[in-house]
matplotlib code that plots the C-alpha trace (Angstrom):
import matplotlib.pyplot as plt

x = [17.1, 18.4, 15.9, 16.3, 13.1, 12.0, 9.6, 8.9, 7.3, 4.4, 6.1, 9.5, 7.6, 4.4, 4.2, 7.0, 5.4, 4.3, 8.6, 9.1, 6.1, 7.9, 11.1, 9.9, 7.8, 10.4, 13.0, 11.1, 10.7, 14.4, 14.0, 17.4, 16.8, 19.8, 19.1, 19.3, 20.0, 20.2, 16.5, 14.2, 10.3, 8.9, 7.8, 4.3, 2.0, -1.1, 0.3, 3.7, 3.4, 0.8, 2.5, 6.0, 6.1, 9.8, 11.1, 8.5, 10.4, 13.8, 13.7, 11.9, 14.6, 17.1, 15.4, 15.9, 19.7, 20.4, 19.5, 21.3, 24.4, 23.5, 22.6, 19.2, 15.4, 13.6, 10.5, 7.7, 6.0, 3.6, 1.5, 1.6, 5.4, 4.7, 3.2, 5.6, 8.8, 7.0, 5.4, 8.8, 10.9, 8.3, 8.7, 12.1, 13.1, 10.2, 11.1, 14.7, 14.3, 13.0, 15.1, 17.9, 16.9, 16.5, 20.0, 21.0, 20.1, 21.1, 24.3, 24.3, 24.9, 26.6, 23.6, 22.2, 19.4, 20.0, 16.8, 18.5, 16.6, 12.8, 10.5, 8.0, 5.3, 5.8, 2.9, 3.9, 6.9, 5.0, 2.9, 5.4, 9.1, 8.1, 4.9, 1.8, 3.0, 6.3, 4.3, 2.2, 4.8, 5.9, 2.4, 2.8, -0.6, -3.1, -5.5, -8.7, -11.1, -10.3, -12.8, -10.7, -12.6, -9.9, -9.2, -6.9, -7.0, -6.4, -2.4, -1.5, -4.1, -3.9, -2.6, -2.7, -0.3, 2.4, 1.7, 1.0, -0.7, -3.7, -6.7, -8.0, -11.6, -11.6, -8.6, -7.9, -3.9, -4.9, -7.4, -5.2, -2.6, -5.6, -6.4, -2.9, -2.4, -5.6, -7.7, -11.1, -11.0, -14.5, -14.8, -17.8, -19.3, -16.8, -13.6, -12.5, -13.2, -10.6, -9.8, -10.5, -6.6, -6.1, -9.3, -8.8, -12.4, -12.6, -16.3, -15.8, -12.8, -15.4, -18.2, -16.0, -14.1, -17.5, -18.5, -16.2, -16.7, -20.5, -19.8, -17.0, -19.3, -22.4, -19.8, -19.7, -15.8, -13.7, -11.2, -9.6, -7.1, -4.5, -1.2, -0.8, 0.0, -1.4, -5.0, -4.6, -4.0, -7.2, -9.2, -7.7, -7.5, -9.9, -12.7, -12.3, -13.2, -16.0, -17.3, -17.7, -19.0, -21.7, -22.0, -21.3, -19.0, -18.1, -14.8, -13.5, -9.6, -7.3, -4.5, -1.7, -1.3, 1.9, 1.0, -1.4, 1.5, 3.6, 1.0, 0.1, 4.5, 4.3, 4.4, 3.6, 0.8, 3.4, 6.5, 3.4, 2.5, -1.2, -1.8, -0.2, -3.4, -6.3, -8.8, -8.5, -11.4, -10.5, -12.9, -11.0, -7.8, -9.1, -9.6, -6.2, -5.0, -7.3, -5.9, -1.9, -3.0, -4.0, -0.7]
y = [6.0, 6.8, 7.9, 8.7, 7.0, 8.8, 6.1, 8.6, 7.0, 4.9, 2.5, 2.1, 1.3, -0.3, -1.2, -2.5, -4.9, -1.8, -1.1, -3.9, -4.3, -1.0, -2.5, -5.7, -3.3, -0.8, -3.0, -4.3, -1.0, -0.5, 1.9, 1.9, 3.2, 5.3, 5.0, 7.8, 6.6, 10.0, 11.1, 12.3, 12.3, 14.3, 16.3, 15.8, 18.4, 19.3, 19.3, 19.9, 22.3, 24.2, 24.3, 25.5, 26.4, 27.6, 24.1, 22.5, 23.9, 23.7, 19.9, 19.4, 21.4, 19.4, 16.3, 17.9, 19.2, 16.0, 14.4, 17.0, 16.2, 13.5, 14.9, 12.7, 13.3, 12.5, 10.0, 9.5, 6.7, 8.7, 11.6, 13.2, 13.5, 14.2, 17.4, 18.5, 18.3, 19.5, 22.2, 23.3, 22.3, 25.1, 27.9, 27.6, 28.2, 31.0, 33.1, 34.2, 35.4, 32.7, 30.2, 32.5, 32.4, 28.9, 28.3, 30.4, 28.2, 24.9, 26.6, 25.3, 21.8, 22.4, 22.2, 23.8, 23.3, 24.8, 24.0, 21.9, 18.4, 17.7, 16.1, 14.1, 11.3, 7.9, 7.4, 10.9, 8.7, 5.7, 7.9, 10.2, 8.8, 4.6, 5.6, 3.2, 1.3, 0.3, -0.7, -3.3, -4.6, -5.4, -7.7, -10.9, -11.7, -9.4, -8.6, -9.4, -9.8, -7.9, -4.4, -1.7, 1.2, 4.5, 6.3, 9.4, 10.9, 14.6, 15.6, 14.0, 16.5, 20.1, 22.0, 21.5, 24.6, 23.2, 19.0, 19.4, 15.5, 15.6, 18.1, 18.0, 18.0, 15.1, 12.9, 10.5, 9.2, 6.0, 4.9, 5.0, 2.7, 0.4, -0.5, -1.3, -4.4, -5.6, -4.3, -2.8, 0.6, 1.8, 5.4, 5.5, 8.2, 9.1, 8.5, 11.9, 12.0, 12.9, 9.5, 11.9, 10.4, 14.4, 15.6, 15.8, 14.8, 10.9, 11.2, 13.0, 10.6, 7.5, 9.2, 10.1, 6.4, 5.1, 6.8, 5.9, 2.4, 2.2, 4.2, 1.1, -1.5, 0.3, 0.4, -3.5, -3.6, -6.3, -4.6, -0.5, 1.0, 3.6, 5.1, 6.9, 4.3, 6.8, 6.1, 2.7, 3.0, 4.6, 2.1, -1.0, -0.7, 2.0, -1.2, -2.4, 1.2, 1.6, -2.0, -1.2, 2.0, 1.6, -2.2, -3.0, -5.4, -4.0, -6.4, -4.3, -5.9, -2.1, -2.4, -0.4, 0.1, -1.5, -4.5, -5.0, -4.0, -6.4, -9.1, -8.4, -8.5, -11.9, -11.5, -14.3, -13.2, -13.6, -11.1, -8.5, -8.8, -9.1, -11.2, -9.0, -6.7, -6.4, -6.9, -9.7, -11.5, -15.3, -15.2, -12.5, -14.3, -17.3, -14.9, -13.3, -17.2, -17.7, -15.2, -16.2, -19.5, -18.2, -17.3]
z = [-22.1, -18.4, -16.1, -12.3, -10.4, -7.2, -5.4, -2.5, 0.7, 0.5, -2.1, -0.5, 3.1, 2.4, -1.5, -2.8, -5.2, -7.1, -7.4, -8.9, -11.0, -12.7, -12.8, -14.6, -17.2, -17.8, -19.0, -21.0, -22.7, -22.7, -20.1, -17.5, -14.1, -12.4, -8.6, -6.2, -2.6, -1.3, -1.7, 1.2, 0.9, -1.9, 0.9, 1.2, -1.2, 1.2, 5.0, 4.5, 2.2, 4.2, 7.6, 6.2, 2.4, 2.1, 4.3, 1.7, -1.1, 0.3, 0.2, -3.0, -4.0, -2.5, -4.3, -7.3, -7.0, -6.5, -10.2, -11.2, -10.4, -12.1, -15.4, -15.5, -15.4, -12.7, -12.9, -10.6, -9.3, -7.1, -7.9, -4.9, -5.1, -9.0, -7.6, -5.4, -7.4, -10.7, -8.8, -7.4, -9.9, -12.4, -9.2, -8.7, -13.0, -13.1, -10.4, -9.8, -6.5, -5.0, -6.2, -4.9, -1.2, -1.5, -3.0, -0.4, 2.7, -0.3, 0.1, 4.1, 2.8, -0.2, -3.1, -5.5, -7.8, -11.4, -12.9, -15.8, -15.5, -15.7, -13.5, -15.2, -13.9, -15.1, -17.4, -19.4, -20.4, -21.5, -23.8, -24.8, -24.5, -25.3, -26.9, -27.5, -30.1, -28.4, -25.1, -26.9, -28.4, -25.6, -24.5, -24.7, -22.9, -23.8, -21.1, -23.0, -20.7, -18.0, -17.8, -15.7, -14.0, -14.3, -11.4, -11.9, -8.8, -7.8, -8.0, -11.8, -13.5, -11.7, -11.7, -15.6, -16.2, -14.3, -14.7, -18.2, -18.9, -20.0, -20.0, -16.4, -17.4, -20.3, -19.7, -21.8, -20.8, -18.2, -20.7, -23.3, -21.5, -20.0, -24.1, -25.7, -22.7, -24.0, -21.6, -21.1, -19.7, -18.0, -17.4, -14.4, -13.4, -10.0, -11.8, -11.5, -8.0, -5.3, -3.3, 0.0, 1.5, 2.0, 4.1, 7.8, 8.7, 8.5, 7.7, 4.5, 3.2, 3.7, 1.9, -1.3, -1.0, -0.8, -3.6, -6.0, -4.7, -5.8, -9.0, -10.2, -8.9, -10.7, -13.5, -13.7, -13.8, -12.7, -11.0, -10.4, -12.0, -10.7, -10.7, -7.3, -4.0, -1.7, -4.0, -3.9, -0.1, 0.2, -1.7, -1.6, 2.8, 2.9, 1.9, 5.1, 6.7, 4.4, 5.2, 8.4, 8.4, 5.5, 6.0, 2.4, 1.4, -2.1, -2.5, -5.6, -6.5, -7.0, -8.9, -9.8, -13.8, -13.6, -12.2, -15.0, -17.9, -16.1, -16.1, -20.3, -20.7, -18.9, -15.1, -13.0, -10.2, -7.5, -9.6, -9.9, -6.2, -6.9, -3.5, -1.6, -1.5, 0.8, -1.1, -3.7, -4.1, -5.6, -8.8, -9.4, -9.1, -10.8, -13.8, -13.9, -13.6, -16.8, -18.5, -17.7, -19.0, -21.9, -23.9]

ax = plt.figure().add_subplot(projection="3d")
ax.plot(x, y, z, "-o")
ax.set_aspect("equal")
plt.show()
C-alpha cells in the first residue's frame, strides 16, 4: 500500500521525532510512503481560514492537486491539517461551483484538483487499511504496564459528517490502538476536552491545559496519549506555562501514539525520540527502560 504523507508544519520544524517514529511503525506494517516535496502548510483551520476563506481553500486545494498527479491518497499526521484538507477536499467534490472558481484561479499556476484521491488521518488507516490484528502483530514488546490517559483533541472528531472516525460523543479509535501494543488506556474525565492551542485569550488556553492536566493526574496514568503535534505542543511545553501560572508542578510525560507503537515494535528510546520532550520525568523513563528490557 502507497500512501502520500503530508506532515504539515509543526512536525517538519519542531517535532521531527514524531516523523520518524511513523516511519519506523509504518514499515513495519508494510505501509510505503510516496513523498511530496512540493507541499505548503495545510493552511491552518481556525485563523487562516477565518481571515480569507477562498485563499484558505485555494491552497488546501493546491495540496490536494498535487497527490493527484500522483494517483495516491493522502495521510495525515496532524489533525489540524486533517481538517483542512478533508474539509476541502468534501467542499470542493460537493459543490461544482465552488470548486470551479477555485480551479479557475488553480488555472494561474497550472493545477487543478479533480477530487479523485482521499484525504484520510493516519490512525483511520491503522484501524481500517492494517487493521488491529496486523498492528499487534507487529509488537514485539508489549507495553504492559504502561496506563495511557487519551486525549483526542478537537479537529479529528467534528465535524463528524465530513472526518468520518469515530462518533464524536463516545470515541472509541485511540483507545483501541492504546490496547493492541499492550497498553492501558485510561479515559479521564477531560479527555474530550479542546487543548485550548486555538483561543486567543492566554488565560482561557491555561485554564483548559490545566484542566486536562489534573483530570490525567486525578486519572493516575503514567503518561498522555495523542495524535495531533499541535496538542502535544500544548501540553507537553504548555507544563511549563501552567507551572508557573497555577504553581503546580504536574510533570505528566505526553507522547505521541506513534512513539509508543514504535517502542511496542522494538524502538530503542533514542529512534522514538522520547527525550527529546519537555517534560520527561526519569521514573518515567526508568519504566519505559524496564519495559525495553523486558523482551
Amino acid at each position: 500500500m502507497k500512501l502520500i504523507p503530508f506532515w504539515g508544519c509543526m512536525i517538519a520544524l519542531k517535532y521531527p521525532q514524531m516523523e520518524k517514529a511513523v516511519r519506523f511503525s509504518l514499515a513495519r506494517l508494510g505501509i510505503e510512503l510516496v513523498d511530496e516535496e512540493r507541499f505548503s502548510c495545510c493552511p491552518d483551520p481556525i485563523y487562516f481560514k477565518a481571515a480569507d476563506r477562498f485563499t484558505w481553500l485555494t491552497l488546501a486545494a493546491r495540496n490536494i492537486a498535487l497527490a493527484e498527479e500522483k494517483g495516491l491518497d493522502i495521510v495525515t499526521m496532524c489533525s489540524g491539517c486533517t481538517s483542512t484538507l478533508c474539509e476541502v477536499n468534501y467542499h470542493l467534490k460537493h459543490d461544482a461551483e465552488l470548486r470551479r472558481k477555485v480551479n479557475e484561479r488553480l488555472r494561474t499556476i497550472r493545477r487543478e484538483f479533480r477530487g479523485s484521491v482521499k484525504v484520510r488521518h493516519i490512525v483511520t488507516v491503522l484501524r481500517d487499511e492494517i487493521g488491529l490484528e496486523r498492528i499487534r502483530n507487529s509488537v514485539v514488546r508489549p507495553l504492559h504496564d504502561l496506563k495511557v490517559a487519551i486525549h483526542y483533541g478537537c479537529h479529528l472528531l467534528k465535524p463528524s459528517e465530513i472526518m468520518q472516525v469515530d462518533d464524536p460523543i463516545f470515541p472509541t479509535i485511540l483507545e483501541r490502538l492504546i490496547e493492541v501494543i499492550g497498553a492501558c488506556p485510561v479515559n479521564h474525565r477531560e479527555y474530550l476536552l479542546c487543548c485550548g492551542k486555538a483561543c486567543e485569550d492566554l488565560e482561557l488556553t491555561l485554564n483548559m491545559s490545566h484542566d486536562v492536566f489534573q483530570s490525567v493526574a486525578d486519572s493516575g496514568a503514567d503518561c498522555l496519549g495523542l495524535i495531533c503535534p499541535t496538542c502535544f505542543d500544548s501540553f507537553d511545553v504548555g507544563q511549563l506555562r501552567i507551572s508557573r501560572r497555577f504553581n503546580k508542578n504536574f510533570q505528566i510525560p505526553v507522547l505521541y501514539y506513534f512513539q509508543l507503537l514504535a517502542l511496542a515494535q522494538g524502538a530503542s528510546l533514542e529512534e522514538a525520540g522520547i527525550r527529546y520532550h519537555k517534560i520527561m520525568p526519569e521514573p518515567f523513563l526508568e519504566k519505559l527502560q524496564r519495559t525495553a528490557a523486558a523482551v
